[in-house]
N, C-alpha and C positions, 0 to 999 in steps of 0.2 A: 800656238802657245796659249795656253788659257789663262785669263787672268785672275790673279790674286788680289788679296787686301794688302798684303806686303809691296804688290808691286805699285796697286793704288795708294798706298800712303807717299809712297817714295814720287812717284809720277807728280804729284798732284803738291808735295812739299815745295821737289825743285822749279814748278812753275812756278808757285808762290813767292818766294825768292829771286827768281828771275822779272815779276813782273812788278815795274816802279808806284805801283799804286796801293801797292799794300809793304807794309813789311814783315815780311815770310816765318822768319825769327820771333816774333810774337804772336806766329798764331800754330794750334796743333790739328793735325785731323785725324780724326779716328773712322779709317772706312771698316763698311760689315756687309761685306756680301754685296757690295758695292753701293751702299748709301753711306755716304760722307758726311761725319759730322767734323763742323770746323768749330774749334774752340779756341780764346783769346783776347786780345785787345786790339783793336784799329783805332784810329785818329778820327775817323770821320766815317756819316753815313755812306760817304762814296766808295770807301776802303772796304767797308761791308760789304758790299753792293758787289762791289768788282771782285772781293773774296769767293762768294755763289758763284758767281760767270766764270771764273778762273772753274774752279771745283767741276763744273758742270761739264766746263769744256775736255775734261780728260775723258778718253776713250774708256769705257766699264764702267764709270760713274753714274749709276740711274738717277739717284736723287742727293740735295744736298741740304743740310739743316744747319743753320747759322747759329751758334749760340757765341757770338762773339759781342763785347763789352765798346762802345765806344766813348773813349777815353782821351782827351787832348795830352799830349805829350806832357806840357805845366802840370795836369795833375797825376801824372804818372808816381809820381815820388811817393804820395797819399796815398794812391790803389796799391801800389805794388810796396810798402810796408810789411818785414818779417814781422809776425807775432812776437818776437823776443825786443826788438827795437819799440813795439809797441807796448808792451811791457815797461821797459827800462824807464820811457818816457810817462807813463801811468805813475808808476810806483815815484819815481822823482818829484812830481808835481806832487802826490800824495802827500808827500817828507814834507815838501815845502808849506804847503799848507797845513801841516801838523805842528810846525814849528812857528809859523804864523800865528795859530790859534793859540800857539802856550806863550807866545809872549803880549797877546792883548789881554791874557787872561791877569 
């Protein structure tokens, strides 16, 4: 059976997931022709680290390219911010300092 990028995405997810030093769920890989790129967020350079050797270790995998963010869990809340939530929080603070300046004046 020849291998595909479908079967490599899928092969290479459920390790991720199965293995405790990463978690699986926060990272995506996009394999092409059998080079992997893994995108995401890990905790720590170890989680990175083990992300490539994971990736690497699947069968059709020639190469793998990390572009993953390491990111402590605490500041997760900061990075991972919708635009509209960051918005909402913008324009508020705006108001308030509008209404600040019209009443020193």
């Amino acid at each position: 059976m020849p291998i595909n990028d479908s079967w490599l995405k899928s092969k290479t997810t459920i390790a991720l997931f199965a293995d405790a030093r990463v978690k699986g769920r926060e990272i995506n890989v996009e394999p092409t022709q059998g080079a992997m790129l893994a995108r995401g967020k890990v905790d720590t350079g170890a989680a990175k680290q083990a992300t490539g050797g994971i990736a690497r270790g699947i069968d059709g995998v020639t190469r793998v390219k990390r572009d993953l963010q390491v990111v402590a869990p605490s500041k997760r809340g900061a990075i991972d911010d919708k635009d509209e939530a960051i918005t909402t929080r913008g324009n508020a603070q705006i108001a308030k300092d509008s209404t600040l300046n019209i009443l020193l004046w």
